[in-house]
SEVEX-983568 format. One record per residue: x, y, z of N, C-alpha, C in turn; residue in one letter; chain; residue number from 1. Coordinates in Angstrom, 3 decimals, padded with zeros to 6 digits. Layout:
N
+----------+----------+----------+----------+----------+----------+----------+----------+----------+------+-------+-------+
:     n_px :     n_py :     n_pz :    ca_px :    ca_py :    ca_pz :     c_px :     c_py :     c_pz : gulo : nukol : setor :
+----------+----------+----------+----------+----------+----------+----------+----------+----------+------+-------+-------+
:        X :        Y :        Z :        X :        Y :        Z :        X :        Y :        Z :    A :     A :   NUM :
...
+----------+----------+----------+----------+----------+----------+----------+----------+----------+------+-------+-------+
***
This chain:
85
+----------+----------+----------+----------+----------+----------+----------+----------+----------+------+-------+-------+
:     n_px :     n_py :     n_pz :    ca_px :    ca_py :    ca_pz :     c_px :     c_py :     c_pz : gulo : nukol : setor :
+----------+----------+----------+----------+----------+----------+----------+----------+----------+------+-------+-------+
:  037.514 :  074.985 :  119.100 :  038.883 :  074.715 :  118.765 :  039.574 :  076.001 :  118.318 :    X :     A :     1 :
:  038.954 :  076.997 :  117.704 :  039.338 :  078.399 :  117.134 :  040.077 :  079.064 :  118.638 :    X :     A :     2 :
:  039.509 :  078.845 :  119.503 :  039.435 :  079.636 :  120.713 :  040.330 :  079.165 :  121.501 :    X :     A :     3 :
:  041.093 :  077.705 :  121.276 :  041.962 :  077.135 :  121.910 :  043.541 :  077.510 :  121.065 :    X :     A :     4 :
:  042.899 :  076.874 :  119.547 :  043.979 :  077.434 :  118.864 :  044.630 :  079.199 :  119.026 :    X :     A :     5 :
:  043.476 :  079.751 :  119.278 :  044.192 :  081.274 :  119.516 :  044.507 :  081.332 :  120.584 :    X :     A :     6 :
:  044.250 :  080.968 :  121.666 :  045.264 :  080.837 :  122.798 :  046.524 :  080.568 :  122.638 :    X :     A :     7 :
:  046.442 :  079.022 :  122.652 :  047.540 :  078.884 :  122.375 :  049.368 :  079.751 :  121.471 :    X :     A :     8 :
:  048.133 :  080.149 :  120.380 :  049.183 :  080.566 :  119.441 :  049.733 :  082.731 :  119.535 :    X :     A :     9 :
:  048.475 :  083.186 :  120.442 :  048.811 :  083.740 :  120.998 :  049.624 :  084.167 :  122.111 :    X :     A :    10 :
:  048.145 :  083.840 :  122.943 :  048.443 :  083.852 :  124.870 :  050.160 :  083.368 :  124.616 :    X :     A :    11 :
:  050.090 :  081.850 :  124.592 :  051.525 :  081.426 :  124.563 :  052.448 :  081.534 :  123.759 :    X :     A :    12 :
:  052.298 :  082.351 :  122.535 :  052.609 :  082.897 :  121.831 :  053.918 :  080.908 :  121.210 :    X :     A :    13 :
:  053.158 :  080.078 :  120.816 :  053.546 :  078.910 :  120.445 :  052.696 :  078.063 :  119.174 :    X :     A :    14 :
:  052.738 :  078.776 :  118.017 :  052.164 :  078.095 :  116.626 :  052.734 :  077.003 :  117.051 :    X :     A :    15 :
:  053.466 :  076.690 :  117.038 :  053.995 :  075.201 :  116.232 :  053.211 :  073.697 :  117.401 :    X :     A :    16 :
:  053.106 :  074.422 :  118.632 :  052.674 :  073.827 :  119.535 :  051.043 :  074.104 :  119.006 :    X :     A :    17 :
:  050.597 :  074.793 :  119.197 :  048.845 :  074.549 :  118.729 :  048.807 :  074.021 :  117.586 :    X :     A :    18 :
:  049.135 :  074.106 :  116.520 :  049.143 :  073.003 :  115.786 :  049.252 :  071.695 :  115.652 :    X :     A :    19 :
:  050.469 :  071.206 :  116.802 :  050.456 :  069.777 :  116.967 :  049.111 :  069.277 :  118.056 :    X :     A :    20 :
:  048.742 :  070.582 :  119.170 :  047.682 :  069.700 :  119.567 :  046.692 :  069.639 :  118.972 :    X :     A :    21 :
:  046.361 :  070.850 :  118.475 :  044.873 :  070.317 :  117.612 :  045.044 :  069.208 :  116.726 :    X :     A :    22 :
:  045.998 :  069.202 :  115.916 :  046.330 :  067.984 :  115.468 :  045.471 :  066.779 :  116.126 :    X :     A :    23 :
:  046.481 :  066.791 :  117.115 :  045.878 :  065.265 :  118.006 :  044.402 :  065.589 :  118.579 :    X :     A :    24 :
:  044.102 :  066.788 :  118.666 :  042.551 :  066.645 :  119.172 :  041.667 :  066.044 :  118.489 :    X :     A :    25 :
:  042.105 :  066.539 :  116.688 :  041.767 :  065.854 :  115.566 :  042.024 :  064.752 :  115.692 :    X :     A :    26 :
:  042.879 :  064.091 :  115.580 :  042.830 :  062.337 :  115.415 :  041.787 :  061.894 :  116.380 :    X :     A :    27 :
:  041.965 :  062.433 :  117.768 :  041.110 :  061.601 :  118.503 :  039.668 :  061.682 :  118.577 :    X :     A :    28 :
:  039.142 :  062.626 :  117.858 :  037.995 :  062.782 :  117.591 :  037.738 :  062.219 :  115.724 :    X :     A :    29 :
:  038.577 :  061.916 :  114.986 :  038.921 :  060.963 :  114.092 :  038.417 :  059.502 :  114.753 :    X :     A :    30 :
:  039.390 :  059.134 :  115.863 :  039.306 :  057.727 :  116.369 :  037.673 :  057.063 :  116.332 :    X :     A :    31 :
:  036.913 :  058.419 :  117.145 :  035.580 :  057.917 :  117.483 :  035.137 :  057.170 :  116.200 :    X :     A :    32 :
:  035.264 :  057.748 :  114.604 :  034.515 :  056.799 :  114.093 :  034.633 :  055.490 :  113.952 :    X :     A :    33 :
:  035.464 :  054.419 :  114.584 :  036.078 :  053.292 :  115.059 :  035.090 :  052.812 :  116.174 :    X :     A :    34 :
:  034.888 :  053.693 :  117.156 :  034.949 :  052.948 :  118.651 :  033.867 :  054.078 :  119.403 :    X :     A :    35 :
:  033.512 :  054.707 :  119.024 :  032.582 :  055.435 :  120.179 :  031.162 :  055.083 :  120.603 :    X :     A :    36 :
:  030.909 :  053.684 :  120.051 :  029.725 :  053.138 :  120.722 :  030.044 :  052.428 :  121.742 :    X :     A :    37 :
:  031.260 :  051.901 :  122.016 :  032.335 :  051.036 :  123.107 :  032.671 :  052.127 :  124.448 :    X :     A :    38 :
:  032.039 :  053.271 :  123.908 :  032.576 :  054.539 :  125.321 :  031.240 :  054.371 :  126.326 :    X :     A :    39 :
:  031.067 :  054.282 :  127.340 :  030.322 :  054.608 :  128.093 :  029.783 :  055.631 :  128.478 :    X :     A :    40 :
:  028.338 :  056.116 :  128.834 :  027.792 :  057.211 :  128.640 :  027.924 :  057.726 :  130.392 :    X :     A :    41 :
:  028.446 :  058.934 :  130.219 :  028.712 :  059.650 :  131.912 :  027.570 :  060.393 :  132.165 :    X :     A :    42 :
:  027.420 :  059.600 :  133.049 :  025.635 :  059.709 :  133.834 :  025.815 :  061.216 :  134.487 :    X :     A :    43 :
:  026.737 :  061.670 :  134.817 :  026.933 :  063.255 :  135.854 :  026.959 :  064.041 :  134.952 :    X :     A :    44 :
:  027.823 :  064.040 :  133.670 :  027.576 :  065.061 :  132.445 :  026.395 :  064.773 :  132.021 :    X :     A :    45 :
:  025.819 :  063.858 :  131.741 :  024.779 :  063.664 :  131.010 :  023.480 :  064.411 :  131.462 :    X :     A :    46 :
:  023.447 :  064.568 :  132.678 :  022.727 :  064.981 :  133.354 :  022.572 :  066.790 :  133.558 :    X :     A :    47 :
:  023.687 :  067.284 :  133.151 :  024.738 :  068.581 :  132.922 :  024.151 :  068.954 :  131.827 :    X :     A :    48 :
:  024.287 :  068.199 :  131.094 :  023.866 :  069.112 :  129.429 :  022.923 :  068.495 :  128.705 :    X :     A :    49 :
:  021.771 :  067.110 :  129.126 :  020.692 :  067.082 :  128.811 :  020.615 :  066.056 :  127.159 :    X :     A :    50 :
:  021.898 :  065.383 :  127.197 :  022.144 :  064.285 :  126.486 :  022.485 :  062.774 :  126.985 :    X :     A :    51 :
:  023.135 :  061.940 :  126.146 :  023.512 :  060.811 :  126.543 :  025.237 :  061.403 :  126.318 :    X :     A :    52 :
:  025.259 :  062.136 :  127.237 :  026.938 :  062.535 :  126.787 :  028.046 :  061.520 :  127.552 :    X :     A :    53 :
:  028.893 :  061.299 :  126.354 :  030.300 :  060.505 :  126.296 :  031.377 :  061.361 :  126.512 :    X :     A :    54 :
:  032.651 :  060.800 :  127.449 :  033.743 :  061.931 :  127.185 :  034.789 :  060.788 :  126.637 :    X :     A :    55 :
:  035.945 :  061.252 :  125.823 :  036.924 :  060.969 :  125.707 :  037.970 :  061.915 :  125.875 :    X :     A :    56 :
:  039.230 :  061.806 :  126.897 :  040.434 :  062.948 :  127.077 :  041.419 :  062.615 :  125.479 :    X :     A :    57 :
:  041.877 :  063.934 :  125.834 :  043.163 :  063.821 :  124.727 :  044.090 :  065.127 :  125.886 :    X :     A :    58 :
:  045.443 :  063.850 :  126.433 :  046.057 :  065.319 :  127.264 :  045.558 :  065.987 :  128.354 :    X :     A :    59 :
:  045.221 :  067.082 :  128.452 :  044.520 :  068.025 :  129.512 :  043.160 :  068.093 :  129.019 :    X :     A :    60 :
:  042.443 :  067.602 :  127.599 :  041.085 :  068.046 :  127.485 :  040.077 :  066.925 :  127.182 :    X :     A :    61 :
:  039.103 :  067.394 :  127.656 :  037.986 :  066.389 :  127.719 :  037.171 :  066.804 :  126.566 :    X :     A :    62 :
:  036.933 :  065.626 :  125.690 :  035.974 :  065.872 :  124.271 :  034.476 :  065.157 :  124.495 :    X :     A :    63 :
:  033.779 :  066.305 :  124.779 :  032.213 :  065.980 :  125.145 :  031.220 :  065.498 :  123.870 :    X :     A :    64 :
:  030.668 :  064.162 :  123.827 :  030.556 :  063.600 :  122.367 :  029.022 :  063.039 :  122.953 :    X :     A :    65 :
:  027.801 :  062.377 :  121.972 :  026.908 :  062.082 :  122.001 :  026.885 :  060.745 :  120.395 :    X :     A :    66 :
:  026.565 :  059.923 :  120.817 :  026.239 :  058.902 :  119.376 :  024.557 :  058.794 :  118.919 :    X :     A :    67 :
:  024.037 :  059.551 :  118.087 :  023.082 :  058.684 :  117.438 :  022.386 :  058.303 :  116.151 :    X :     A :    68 :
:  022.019 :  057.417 :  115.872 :  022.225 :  056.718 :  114.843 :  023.377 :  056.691 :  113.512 :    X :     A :    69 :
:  024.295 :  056.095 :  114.354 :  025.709 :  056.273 :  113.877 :  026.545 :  057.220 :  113.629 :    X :     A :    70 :
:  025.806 :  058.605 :  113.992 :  026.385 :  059.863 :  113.873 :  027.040 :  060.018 :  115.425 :    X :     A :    71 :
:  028.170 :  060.726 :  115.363 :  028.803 :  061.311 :  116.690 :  028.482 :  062.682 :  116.629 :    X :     A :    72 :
:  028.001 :  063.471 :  117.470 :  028.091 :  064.850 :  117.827 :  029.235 :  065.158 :  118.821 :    X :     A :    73 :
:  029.811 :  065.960 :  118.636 :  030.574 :  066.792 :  119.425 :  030.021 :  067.955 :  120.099 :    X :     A :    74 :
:  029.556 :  067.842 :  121.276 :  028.867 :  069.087 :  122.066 :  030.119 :  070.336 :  122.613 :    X :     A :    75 :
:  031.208 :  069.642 :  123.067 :  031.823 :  070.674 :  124.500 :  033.130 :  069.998 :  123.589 :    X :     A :    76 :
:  034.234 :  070.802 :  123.831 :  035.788 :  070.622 :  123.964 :  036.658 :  071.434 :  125.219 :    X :     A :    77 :
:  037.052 :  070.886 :  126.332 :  036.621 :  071.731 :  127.537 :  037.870 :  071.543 :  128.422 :    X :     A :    78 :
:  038.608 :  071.616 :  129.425 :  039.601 :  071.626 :  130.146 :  039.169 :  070.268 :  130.964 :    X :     A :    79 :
:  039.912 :  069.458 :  131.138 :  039.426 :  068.405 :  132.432 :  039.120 :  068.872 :  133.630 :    X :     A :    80 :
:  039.715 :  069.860 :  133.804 :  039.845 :  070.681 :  135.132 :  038.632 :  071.413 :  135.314 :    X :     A :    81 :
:  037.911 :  071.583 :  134.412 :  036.779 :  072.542 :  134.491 :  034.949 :  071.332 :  134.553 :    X :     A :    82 :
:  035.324 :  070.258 :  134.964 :  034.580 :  069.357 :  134.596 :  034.326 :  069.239 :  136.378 :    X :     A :    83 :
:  033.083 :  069.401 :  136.994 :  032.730 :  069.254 :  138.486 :  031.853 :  067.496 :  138.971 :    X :     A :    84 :
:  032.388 :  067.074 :  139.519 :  031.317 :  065.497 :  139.889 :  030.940 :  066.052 :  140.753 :    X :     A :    85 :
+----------+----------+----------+----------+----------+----------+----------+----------+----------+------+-------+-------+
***
């Protein structure tokens, strides 16, 4: 997220905008503790990085997540675009 946020607030030279998305990257990785046993596990990533990996998008990015025993891991925070089937 450091690495997105400095993009953003660099490259695009737009604080106010990286702030609101991380924001929401935050909530939605907030959300999971609600609902991320209800996500289905993506058999093509999973297979990619050697977990039971879950994605949820927020926007343009895909949040690469794993559940176990009630814990969520967050592995990847990654471009959708950069994601190959």
């Amino acid at each position: 997220m450091d690495k997105l946020r400095f993009a953003i607030v660099f490259k695009f030279r737009a604080p106010l905008t990286a702030k609101h998305y991380l924001k929401g990257i935050n909530d939605t990785i907030q959300s999971l503790k609600a609902g991320a046993d209800s996500i289905r596990v993506d058999h093509v990533l999973s297979a990619q990085y050697g977990f039971d990996i879950k994605r949820i998008n927020y926007k343009e990015m895909a949040i690469l997540f794993s559940v176990e025993d009630d814990i969520v891991y967050i592995h990847r925070i990654m471009p959708q675009s950069m994601i190959i089937y």
